[in-house]
N, CA, C and O of each residue as an XYZ file, in Angstrom:
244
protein
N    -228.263     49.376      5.527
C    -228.095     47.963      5.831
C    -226.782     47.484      5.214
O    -226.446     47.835      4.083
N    -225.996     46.619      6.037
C    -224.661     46.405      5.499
C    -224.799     45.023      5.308
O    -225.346     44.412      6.226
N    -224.382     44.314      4.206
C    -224.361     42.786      3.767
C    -223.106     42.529      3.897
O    -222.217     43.103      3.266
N    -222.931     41.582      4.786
C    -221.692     40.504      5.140
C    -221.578     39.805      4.022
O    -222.631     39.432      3.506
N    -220.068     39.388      3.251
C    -219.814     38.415      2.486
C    -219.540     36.921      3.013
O    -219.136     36.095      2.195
N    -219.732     36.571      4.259
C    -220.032     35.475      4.890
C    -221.685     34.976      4.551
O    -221.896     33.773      4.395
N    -222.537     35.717      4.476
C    -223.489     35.512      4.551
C    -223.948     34.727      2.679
O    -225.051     34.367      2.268
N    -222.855     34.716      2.100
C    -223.342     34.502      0.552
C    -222.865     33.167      0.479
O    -221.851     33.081      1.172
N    -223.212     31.886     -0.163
C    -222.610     30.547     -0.247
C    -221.875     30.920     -1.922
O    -222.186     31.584     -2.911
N    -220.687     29.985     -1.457
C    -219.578     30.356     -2.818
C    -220.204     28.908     -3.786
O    -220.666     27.796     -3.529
N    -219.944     29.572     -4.775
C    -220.293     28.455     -6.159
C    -218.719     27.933     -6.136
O    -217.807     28.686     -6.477
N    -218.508     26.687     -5.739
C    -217.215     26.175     -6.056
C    -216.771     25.981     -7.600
O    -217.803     25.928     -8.270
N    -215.764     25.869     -8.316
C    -215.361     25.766     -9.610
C    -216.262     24.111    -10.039
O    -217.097     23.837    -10.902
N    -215.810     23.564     -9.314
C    -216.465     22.086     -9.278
C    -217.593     22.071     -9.484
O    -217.958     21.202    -10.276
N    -218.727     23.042     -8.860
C    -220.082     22.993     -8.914
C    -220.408     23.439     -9.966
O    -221.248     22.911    -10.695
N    -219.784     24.504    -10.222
C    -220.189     25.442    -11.336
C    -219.743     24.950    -13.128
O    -220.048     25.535    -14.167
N    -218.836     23.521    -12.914
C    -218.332     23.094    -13.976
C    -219.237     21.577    -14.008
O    -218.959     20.779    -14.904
N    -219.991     21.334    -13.303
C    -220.978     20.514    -12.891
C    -222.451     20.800    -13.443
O    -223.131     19.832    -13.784
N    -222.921     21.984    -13.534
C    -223.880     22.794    -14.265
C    -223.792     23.077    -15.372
O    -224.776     23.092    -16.111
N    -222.203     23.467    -15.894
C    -221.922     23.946    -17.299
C    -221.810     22.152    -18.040
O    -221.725     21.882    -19.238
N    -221.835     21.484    -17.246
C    -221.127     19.916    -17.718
C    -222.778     19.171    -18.405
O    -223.082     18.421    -19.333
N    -223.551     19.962    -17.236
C    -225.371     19.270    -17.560
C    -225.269     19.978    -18.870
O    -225.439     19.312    -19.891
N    -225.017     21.225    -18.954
C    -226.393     22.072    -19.487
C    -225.375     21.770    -21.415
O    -225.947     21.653    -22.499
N    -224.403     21.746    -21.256
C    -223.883     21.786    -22.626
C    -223.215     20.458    -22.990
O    -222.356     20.524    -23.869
N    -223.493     19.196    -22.420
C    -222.655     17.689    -22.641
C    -223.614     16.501    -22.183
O    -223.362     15.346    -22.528
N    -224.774     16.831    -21.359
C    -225.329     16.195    -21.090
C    -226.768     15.850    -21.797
O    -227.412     14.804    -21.875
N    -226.982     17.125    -22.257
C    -228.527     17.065    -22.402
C    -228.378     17.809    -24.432
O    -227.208     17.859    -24.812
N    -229.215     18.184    -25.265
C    -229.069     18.109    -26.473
C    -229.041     19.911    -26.428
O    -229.120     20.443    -25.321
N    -228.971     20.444    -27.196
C    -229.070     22.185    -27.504
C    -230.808     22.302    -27.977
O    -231.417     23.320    -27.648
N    -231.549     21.162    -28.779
C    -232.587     21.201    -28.711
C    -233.526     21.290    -27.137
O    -234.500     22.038    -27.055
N    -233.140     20.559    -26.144
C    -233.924     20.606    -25.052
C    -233.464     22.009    -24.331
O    -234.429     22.290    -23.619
N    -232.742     22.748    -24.209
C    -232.696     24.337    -24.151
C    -233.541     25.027    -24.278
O    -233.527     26.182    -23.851
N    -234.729     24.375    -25.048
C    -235.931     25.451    -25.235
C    -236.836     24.846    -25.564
O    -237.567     25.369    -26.405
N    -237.119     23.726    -25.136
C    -238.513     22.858    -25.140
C    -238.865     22.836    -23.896
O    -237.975     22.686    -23.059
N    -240.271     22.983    -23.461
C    -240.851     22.951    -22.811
C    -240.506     21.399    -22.115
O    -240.949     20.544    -22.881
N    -240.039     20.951    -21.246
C    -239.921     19.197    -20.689
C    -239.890     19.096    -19.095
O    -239.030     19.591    -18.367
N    -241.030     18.336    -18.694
C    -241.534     18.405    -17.214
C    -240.547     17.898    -16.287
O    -240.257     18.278    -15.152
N    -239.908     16.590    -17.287
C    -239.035     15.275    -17.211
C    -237.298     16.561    -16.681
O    -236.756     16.762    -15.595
N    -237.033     17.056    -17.979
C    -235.766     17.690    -17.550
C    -235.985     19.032    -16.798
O    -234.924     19.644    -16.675
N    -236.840     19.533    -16.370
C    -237.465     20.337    -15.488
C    -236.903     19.570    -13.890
O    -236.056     20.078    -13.154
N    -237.462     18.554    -13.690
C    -237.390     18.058    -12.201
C    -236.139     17.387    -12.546
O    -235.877     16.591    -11.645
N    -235.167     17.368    -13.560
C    -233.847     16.853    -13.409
C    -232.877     17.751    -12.930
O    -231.875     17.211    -12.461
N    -232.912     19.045    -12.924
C    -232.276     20.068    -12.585
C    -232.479     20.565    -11.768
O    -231.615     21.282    -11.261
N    -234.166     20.392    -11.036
C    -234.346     20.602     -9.727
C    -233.681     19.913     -8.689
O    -233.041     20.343     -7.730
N    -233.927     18.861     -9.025
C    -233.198     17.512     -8.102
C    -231.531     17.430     -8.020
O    -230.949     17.437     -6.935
N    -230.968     17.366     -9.058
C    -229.805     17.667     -9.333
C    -228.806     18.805     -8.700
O    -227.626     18.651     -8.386
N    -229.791     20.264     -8.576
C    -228.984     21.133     -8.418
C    -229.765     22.104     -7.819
O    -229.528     23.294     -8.023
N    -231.120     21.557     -6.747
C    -231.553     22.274     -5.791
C    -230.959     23.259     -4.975
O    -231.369     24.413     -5.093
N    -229.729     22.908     -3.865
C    -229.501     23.449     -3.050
C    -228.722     24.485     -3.857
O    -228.510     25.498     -3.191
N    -228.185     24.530     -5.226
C    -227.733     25.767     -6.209
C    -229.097     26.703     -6.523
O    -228.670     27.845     -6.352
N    -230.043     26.776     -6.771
C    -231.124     27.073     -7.196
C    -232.165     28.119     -6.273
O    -232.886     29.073     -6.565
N    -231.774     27.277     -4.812
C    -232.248     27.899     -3.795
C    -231.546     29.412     -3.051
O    -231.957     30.492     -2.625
N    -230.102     28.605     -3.241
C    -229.212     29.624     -3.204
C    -229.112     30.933     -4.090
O    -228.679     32.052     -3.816
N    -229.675     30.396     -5.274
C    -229.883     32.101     -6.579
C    -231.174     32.361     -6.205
O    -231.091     33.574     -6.011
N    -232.604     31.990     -5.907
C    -233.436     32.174     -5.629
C    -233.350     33.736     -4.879
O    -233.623     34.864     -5.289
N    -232.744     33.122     -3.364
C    -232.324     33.797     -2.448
C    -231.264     35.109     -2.447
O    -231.125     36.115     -1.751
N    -230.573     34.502     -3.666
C    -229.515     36.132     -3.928
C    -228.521     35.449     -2.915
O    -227.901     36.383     -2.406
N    -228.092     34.299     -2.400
C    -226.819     34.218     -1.928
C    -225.773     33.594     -2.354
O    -225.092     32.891     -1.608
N    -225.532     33.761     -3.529
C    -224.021     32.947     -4.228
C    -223.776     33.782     -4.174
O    -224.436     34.780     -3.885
N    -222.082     33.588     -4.599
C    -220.954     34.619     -4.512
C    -219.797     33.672     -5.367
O    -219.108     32.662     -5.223
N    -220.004     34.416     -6.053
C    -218.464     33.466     -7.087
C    -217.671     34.715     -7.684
O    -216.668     34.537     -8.374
Protein backbone atom coordinates (compact mmCIF):
# COMPACT_ATOMS: atom_id res chain seq x y z
CA UNK A 1 0.00 0.00 0.00
CA UNK A 2 1.48 3.33 -1.01
CA UNK A 3 0.55 6.58 1.17
CA UNK A 4 0.24 9.82 -0.73
CA UNK A 5 1.65 12.92 1.10
CA UNK A 6 -1.41 14.83 -0.12
CA UNK A 7 -3.41 12.76 1.83
CA UNK A 8 -1.79 14.13 5.37
CA UNK A 9 -3.13 17.79 6.63
CA UNK A 10 0.04 20.07 7.38
CA UNK A 11 0.27 21.55 10.99
CA UNK A 12 0.89 25.19 9.96
CA UNK A 13 3.71 27.05 12.16
CA UNK A 14 0.76 29.26 13.29
CA UNK A 15 -1.23 26.32 14.51
CA UNK A 16 1.36 24.61 16.02
CA UNK A 17 2.61 27.90 17.91
CA UNK A 18 -1.11 28.22 18.89
CA UNK A 19 -0.95 24.84 20.90
CA UNK A 20 2.54 25.47 22.24
CA UNK A 21 1.00 29.19 23.17
CA UNK A 22 -2.15 27.13 25.24
CA UNK A 23 -0.21 24.53 26.69
CA UNK A 24 2.88 26.64 28.19
CA UNK A 25 1.36 30.62 28.59
CA UNK A 26 -2.01 30.01 28.93
CA UNK A 27 -2.86 27.56 31.37
CA UNK A 28 -0.48 26.90 34.81
CA UNK A 29 2.36 23.80 34.71
CA UNK A 30 0.20 22.61 37.66
CA UNK A 31 -2.91 21.84 35.36
CA UNK A 32 -0.50 19.52 33.12
CA UNK A 33 -1.37 16.83 35.33
CA UNK A 34 -4.52 17.31 37.12
CA UNK A 35 -7.18 15.56 36.26
CA UNK A 36 -9.82 18.83 34.92
CA UNK A 37 -13.12 18.07 32.97
CA UNK A 38 -13.30 22.04 32.50
CA UNK A 39 -9.67 22.14 30.63
CA UNK A 40 -10.35 18.78 29.08
CA UNK A 41 -13.31 20.23 26.82
CA UNK A 42 -11.10 23.45 26.42
CA UNK A 43 -8.72 21.76 24.20
CA UNK A 44 -11.24 19.75 22.66
CA UNK A 45 -13.10 22.68 21.48
CA UNK A 46 -10.21 24.75 20.84
CA UNK A 47 -8.21 22.39 18.84
CA UNK A 48 -10.58 19.63 17.60
CA UNK A 49 -10.05 19.60 14.02
CA UNK A 50 -5.96 19.21 15.27
CA UNK A 51 -6.86 16.26 17.43
CA UNK A 52 -8.90 14.53 14.91
CA UNK A 53 -6.31 14.91 12.53
CA UNK A 54 -3.56 12.96 15.11
CA UNK A 55 -6.29 10.65 16.00
CA UNK A 56 -6.33 9.65 12.40
CA UNK A 57 -2.45 9.67 11.73
CA UNK A 58 -2.86 12.56 9.20
CA UNK A 59 -0.58 15.53 10.09
CA UNK A 60 2.46 16.08 8.45
CA UNK A 61 4.75 18.80 9.69
Amino acid sequence: MRISYESFRYVSPMQSQSILHFWFEEISAKQHFVKDAALVETVRTRFRDTLEAAVKCELFA
